[in-house]
C-alpha positions as CSV (number, residue, x, y, z in Angstrom):
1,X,9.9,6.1,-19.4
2,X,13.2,7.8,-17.9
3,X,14.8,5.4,-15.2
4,X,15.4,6.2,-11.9
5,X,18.4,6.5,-10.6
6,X,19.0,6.6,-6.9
7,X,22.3,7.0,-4.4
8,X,22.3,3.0,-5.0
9,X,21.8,2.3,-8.2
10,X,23.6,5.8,-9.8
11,X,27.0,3.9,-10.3
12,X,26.0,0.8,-11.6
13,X,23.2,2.6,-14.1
14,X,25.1,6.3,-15.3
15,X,29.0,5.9,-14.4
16,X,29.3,2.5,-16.0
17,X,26.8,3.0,-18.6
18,X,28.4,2.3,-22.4
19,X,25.9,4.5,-23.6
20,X,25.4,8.2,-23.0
21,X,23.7,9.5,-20.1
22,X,20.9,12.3,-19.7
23,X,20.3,12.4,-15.8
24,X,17.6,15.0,-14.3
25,X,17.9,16.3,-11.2
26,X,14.5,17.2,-9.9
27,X,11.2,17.7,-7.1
28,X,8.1,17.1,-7.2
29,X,7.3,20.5,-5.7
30,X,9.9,22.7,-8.7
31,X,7.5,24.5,-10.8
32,X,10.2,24.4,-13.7
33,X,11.2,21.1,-13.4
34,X,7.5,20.1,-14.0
35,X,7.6,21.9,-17.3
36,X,10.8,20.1,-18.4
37,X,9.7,16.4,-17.2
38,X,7.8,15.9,-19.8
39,X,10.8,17.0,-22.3
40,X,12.3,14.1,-20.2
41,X,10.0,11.3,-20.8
42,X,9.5,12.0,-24.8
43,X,13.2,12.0,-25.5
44,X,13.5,8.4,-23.0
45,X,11.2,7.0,-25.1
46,X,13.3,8.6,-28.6
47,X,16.7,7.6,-27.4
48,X,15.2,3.8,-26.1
49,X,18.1,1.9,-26.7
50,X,20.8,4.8,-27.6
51,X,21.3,7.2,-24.4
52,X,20.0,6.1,-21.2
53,X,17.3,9.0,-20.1
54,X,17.5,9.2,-15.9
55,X,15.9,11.2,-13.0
56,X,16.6,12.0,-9.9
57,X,14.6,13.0,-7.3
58,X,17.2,15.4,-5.1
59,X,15.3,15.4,-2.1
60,X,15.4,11.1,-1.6
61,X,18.8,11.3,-3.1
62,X,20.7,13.3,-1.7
63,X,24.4,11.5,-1.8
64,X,24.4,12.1,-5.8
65,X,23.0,15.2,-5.9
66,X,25.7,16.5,-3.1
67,X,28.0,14.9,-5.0
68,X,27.5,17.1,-8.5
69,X,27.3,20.2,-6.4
70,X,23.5,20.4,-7.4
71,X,22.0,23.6,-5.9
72,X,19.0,24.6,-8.6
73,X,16.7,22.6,-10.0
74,X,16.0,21.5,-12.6
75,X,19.7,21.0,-13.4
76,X,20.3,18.0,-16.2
77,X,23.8,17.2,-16.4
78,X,25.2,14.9,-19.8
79,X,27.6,12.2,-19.0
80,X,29.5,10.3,-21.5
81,X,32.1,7.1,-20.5
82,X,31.2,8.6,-16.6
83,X,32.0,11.9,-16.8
84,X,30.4,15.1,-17.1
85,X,30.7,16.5,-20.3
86,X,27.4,18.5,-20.7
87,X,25.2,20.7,-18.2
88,X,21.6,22.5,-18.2
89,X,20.8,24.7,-15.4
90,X,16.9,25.5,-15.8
91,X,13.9,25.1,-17.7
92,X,14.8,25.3,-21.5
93,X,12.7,23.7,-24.8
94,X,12.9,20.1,-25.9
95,X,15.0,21.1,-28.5
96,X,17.9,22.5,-26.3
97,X,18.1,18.6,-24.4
98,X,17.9,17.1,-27.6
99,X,20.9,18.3,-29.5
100,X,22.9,18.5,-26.3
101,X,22.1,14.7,-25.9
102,X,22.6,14.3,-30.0
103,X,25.8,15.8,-29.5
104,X,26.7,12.5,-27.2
105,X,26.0,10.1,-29.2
């Protein structure tokens, strides 16, 4: 199951990660992000233990989403040794997240 990150725990679980990061940016009432959260959950559960597979809900969050600029949803944004170095704006197919999230690993 994809973690949650939230304003408090975002530093602790995505910028100090050792492992690369696929973070979500979503809400419960976004139409598209409903069709990419499930996209979400399967690749948690295939990258258990190699990427670290995060959501966050923008609208009880919103220090970290203010903080990556995030203005549509979904956005998923790929962070490697805490930085941004990967972005999806949208909903797109499994396979899109999964090779950018290969491509961190």
């Amino acid at each position: 199951m994809a973690i949650e990150i939230t304003d408090a725990n975002f530093k602790d679980l995505v910028l100090n990660s050792d492992k690369p990061v696929m973070l979500d940016f979503w809400a419960e009432w976004c139409g598209p992000c409903r069709m990419v959260g499930p996209f979400v959950e399967e690749l948690s559960k295939e990258y258990d233990g190699k990427a670290v597979v995060g959501k966050v809900d923008v609208d009880n969050n919103p220090a970290v989403s203010m903080e990556f600029g995030i203005r549509n949803i979904p956005t998923i944004l790929f962070f490697k040794d805490g930085k941004i170095v990967d972005k999806q704006v949208g909903a797109v197919p499994k396979s899109v997240l999964e090779g950018k999230l290969k491509g961190q690993l």
